[in-house]
VEXGUVEX-87271 format. One record per residue: residue number from 0; chain; x, y negated, z negated of N, C-alpha, C in turn. Coordinates in Angstrom, 1 decimal, always signed. Layout:
N
+-----+---+--------+--------+--------+--------+--------+--------+--------+--------+--------+
|   k | c |     nu |     nv |     nw |    cau |    cav |    caw |     cu |     cv |     cw |
+-----+---+--------+--------+--------+--------+--------+--------+--------+--------+--------+
| NUM | A |      X |      Y |      Z |      X |      Y |      Z |      X |      Y |      Z |
...
+-----+---+--------+--------+--------+--------+--------+--------+--------+--------+--------+
This chain:
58
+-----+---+--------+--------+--------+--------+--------+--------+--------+--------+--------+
|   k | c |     nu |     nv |     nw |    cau |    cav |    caw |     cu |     cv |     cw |
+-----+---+--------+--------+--------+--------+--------+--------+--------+--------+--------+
|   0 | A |  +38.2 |   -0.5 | -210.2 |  +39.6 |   -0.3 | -210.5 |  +39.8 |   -0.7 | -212.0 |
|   1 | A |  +39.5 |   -1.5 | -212.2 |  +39.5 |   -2.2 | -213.8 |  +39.1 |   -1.3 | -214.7 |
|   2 | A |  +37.7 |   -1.0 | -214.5 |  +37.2 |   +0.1 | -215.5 |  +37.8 |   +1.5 | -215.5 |
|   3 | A |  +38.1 |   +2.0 | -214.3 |  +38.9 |   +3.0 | -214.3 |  +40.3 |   +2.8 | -215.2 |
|   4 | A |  +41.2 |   +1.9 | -215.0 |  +42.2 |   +1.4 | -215.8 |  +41.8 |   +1.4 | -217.5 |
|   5 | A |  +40.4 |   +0.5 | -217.4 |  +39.9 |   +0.7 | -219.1 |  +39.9 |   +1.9 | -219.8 |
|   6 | A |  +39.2 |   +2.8 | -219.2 |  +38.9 |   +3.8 | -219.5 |  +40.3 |   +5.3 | -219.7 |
|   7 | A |  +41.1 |   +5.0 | -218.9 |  +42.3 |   +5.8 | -218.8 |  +43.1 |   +5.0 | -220.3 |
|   8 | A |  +43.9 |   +4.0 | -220.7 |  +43.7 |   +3.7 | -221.4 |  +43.4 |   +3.8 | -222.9 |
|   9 | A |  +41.8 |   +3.8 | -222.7 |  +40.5 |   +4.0 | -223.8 |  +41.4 |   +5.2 | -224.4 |
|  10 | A |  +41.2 |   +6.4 | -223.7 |  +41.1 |   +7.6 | -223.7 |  +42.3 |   +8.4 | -223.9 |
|  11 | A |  +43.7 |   +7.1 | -223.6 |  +45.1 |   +7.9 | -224.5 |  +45.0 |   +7.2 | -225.4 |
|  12 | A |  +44.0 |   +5.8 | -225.9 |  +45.1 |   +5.4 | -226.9 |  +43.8 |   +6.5 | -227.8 |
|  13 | A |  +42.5 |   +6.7 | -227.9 |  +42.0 |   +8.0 | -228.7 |  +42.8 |   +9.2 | -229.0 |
|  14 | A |  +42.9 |   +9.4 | -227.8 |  +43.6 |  +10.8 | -227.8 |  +45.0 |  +10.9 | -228.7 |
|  15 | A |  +45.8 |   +9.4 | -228.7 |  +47.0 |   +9.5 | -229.3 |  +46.7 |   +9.3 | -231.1 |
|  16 | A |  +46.1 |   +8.5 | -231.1 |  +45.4 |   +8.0 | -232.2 |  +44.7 |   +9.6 | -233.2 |
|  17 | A |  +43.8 |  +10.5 | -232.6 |  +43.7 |  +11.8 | -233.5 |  +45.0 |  +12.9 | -233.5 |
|  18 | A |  +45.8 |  +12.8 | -232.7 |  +46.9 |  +13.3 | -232.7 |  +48.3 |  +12.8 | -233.9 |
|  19 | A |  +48.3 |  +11.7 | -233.7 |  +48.8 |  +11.3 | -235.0 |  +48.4 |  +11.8 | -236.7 |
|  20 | A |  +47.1 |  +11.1 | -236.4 |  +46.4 |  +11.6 | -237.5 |  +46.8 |  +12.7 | -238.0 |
|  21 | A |  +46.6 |  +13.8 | -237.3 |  +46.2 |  +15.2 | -237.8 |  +47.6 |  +15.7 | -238.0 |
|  22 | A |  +48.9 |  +15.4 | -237.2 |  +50.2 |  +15.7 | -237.2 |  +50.4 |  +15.1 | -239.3 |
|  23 | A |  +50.2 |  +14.6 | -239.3 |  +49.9 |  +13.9 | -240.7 |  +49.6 |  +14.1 | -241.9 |
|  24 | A |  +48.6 |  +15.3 | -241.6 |  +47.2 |  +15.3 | -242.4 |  +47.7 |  +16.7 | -243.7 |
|  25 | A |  +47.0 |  +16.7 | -244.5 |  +47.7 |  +17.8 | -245.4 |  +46.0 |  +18.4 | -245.7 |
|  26 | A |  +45.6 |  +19.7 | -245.2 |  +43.8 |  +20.3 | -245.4 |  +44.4 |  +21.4 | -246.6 |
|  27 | A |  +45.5 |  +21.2 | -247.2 |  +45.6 |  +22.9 | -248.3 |  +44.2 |  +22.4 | -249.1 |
|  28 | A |  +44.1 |  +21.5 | -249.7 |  +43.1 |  +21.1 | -250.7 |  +41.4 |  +21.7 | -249.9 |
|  29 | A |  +41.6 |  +21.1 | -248.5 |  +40.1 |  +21.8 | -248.3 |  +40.2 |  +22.9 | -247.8 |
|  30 | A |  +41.4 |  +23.7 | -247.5 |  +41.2 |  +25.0 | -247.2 |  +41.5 |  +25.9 | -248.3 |
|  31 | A |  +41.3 |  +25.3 | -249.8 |  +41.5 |  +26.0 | -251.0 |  +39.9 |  +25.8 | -251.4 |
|  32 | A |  +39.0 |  +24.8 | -251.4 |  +38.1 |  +25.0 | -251.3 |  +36.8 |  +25.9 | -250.7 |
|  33 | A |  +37.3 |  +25.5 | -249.2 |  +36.1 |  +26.8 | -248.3 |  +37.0 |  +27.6 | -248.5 |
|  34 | A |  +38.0 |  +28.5 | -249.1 |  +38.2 |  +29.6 | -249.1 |  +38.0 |  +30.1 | -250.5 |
|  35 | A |  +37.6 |  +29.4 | -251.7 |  +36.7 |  +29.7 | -252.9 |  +35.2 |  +29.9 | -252.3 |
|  36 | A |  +34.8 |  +29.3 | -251.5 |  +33.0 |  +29.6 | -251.0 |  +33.0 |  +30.8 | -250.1 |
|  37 | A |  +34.4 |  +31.6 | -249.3 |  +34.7 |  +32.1 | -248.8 |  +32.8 |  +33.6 | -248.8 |
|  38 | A |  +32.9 |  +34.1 | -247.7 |  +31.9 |  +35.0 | -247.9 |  +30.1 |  +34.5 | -248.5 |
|  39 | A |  +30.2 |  +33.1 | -248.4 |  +28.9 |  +32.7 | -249.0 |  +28.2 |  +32.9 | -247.4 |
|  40 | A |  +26.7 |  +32.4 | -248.2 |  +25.7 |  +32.3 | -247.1 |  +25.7 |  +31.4 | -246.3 |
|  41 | A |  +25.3 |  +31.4 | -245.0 |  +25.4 |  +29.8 | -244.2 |  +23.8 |  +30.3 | -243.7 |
|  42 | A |  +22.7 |  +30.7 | -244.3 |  +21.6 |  +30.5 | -244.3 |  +20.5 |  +29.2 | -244.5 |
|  43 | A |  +21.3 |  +28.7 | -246.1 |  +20.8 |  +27.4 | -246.3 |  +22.0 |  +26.2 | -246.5 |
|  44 | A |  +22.5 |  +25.9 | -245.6 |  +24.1 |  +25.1 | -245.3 |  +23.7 |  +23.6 | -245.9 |
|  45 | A |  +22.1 |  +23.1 | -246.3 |  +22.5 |  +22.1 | -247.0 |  +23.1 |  +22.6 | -248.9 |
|  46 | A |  +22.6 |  +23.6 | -249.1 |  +23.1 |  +24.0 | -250.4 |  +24.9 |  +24.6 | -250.3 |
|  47 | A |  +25.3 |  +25.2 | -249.3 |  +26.3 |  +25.2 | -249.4 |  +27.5 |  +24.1 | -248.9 |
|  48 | A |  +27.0 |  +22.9 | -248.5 |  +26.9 |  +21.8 | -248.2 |  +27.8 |  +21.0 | -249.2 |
|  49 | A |  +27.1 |  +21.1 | -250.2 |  +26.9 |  +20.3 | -251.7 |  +28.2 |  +20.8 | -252.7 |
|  50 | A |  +27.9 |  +22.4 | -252.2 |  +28.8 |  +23.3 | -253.2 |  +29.9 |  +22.8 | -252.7 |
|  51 | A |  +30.3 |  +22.8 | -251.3 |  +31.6 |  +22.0 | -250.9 |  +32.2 |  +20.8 | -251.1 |
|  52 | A |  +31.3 |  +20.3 | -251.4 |  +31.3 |  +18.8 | -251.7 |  +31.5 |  +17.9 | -252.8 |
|  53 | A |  +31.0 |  +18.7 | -253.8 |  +30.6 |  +18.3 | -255.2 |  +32.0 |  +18.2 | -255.8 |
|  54 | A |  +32.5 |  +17.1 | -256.5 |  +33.2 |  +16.8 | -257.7 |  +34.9 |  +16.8 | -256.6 |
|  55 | A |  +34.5 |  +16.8 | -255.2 |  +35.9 |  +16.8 | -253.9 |  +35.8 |  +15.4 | -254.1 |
|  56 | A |  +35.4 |  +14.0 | -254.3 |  +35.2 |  +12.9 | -253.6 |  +36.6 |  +12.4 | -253.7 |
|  57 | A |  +37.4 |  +12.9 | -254.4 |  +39.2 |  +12.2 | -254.9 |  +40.1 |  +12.8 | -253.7 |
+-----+---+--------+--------+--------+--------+--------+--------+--------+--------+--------+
């Protein structure tokens, strides 16, 4: 009973907790990005990996 309780719980306060978040969240900056790599290859994804990555760390 307890762990059932825990776990119900656990699992709204997660659930409410990435919901917040994202309600929040502003992606224009990363979806101005993968939409400059737009059409690339996802053959070797650690190289386009990097290209996504590089000089974003701010």
């Amino acid at each position: 009973m307890r762990l059932g309780l825990f776990l119900v719980l656990f699992y709204y306060a997660i659930g409410y907790g990435q919901f917040h978040n994202l309600s929040e969240s502003n992606f224009s900056k990363a979806d101005s990005i993968a939409f400059s790599h737009k059409g690339k290859s996802l053959k070797n994804l650690p190289i386009l990996t990097h290209k996504l990555t590089k000089d974003h760390n701010h």
